[in-house]
C-alpha positions as CSV (number, residue, x, y, z in Angstrom):
1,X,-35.4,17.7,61.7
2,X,-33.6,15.6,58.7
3,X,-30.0,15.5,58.8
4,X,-28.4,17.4,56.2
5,X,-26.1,15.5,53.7
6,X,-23.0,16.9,55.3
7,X,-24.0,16.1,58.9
8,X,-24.4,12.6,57.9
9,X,-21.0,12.6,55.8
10,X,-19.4,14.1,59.0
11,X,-21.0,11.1,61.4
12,X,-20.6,8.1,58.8
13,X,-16.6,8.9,58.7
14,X,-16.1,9.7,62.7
15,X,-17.8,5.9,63.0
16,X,-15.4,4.5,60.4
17,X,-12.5,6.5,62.0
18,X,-13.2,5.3,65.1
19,X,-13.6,1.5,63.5
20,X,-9.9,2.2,61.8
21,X,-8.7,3.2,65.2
22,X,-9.8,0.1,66.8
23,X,-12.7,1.9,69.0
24,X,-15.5,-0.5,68.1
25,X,-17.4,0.2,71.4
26,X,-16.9,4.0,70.9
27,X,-18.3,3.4,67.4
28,X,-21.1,1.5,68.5
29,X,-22.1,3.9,71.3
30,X,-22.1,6.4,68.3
31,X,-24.1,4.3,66.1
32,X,-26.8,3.5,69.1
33,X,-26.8,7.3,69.6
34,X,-27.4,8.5,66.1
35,X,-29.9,6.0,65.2
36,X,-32.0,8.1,67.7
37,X,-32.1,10.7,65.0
38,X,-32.5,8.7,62.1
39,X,-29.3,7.6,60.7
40,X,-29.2,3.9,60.5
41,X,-25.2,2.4,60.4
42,X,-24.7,-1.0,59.9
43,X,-21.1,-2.1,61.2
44,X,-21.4,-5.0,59.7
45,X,-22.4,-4.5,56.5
46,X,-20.7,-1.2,56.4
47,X,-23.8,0.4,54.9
48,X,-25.6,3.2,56.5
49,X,-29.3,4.9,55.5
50,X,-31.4,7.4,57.0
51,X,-35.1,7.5,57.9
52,X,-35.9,9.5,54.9
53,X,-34.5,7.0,52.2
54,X,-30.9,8.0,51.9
55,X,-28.1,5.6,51.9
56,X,-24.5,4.8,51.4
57,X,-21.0,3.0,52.2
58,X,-19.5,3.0,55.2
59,X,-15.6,3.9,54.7
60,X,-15.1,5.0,51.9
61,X,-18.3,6.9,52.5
62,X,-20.3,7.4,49.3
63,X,-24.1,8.1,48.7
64,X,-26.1,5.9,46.6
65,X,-28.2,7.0,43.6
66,X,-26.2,10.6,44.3
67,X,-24.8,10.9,41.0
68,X,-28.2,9.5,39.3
69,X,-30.1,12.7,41.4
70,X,-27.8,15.0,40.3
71,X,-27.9,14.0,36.5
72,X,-31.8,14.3,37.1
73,X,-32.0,17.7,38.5
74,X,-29.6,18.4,35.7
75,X,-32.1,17.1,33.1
76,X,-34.7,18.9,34.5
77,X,-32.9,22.3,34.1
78,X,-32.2,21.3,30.1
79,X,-35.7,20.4,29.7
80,X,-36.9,24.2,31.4
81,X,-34.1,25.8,29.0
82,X,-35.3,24.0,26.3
83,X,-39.2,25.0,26.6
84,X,-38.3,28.9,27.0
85,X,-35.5,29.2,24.3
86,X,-38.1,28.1,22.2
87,X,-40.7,31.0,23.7
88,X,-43.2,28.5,25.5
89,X,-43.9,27.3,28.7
90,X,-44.6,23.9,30.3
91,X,-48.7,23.6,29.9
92,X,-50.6,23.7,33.1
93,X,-52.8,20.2,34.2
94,X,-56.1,19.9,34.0
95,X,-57.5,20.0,37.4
């Protein structure tokens, strides 16, 4: 099973709070762990990504491309609204 976004949230900042607290070895016990389940963390780099394409800062954590995804699914809601406001629907393909 994929990790939700808030499980990985949770996990990315106990592994930088244990970094800020000086517990490097806990953190990279957690990070060996973790990566078990897909959730890649890079101490170094302070990057993380999952198996499934998602990625993101460390500490701060942040997503990338989160805000892009949202403006797209946003978009995609305009163009719907759009096409039945005006009494239509998207054509079906061709098979």
């Amino acid at each position: 099973a994929s990790l939700t976004d808030e499980r990985v949230r949770l996990i990315v900042e106990h592994v930088a709070g244990l970094l800020r607290g000086g517990q490097r070895q806990q953190a990279t016990e957690l990070v060996e762990q973790v990566a078990e389940h897909g959730l890649l963390v890079d101490l170094r780099r302070q990057r993380w990504a999952t198996a499934d394409g998602r990625s993101g800062a460390v500490d701060p954590f942040s997503r990338d491309n989160a805000a892009l995804e949202a403006a797209g699914a946003r978009r995609e809601g305009a163009a719907e609204r759009a096409a039945e406001a005006a009494g239509r629907q998207t054509p079906p393909v061709a098979p």
